[in-house]
N, C-alpha and C positions, 0 to 999 in steps of 0.2 A: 636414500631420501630421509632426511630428517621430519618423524611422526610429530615431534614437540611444535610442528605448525599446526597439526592437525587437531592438537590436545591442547591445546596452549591453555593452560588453566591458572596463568597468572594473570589473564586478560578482565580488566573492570572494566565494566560501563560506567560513566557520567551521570551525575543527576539528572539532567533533564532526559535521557535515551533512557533512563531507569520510570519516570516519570509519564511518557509517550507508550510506553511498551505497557506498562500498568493501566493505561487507560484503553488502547489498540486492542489489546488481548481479550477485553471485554467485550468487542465487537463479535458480532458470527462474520466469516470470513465473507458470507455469499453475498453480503453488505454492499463491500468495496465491488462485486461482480454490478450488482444489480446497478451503481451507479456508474459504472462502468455504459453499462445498456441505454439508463437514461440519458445518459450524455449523446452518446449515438441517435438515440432518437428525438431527441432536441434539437441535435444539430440536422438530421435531417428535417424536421420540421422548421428551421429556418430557412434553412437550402430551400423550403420547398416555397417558403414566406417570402422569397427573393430576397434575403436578406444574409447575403453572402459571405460578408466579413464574421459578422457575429457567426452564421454555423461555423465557419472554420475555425473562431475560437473556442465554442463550444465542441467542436470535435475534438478538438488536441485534449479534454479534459480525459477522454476513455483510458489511454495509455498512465496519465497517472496513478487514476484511481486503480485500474492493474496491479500497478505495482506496488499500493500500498497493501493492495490484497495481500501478493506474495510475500510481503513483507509481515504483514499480519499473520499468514500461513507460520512463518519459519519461527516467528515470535511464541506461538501457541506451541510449533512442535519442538523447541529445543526449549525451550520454558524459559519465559524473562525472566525465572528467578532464581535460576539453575549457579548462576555469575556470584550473587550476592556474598 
């Protein structure tokens, strides 16, 4: 298995992903959880408003903010500035 995927330390970021990660990194990661939640509970309170299209677009928001979370996470523990 070649490790030099695994190390690859000729790999730059871009400005703007240098830019995004400098401001991301700022956040507390429990952030992206907690709107993760409101979103859930929004949409069930439209659900509940019979207002059906709108929760289901307000539900599909939990899975993004997720995954900005984790993104946020990996940002903070391999350090955005580790690359520079």
């Amino acid at each position: 298995m070649d490790t030099n995927v695994l190390t690859n330390t000729s790999h730059k970021e871009g400005k703007l992903a240098k830019a995004i990660e400098e401001q991301t990194a700022k956040l507390p990661s429990d952030t992206f959880l907690w709107a993760s939640f409101a979103a859930m509970a929004g949409s069930l309170t439209l659900k509940v408003c019979k207002l059906n299209h709108m929760a289901l677009f307000v539900g599909q928001w939990a899975a993004p903010f997720l995954l900005l979370g984790i993104y946020n996470k990996i940002v903070k523990t391999e350090g955005h500035d580790k690359t520079s």
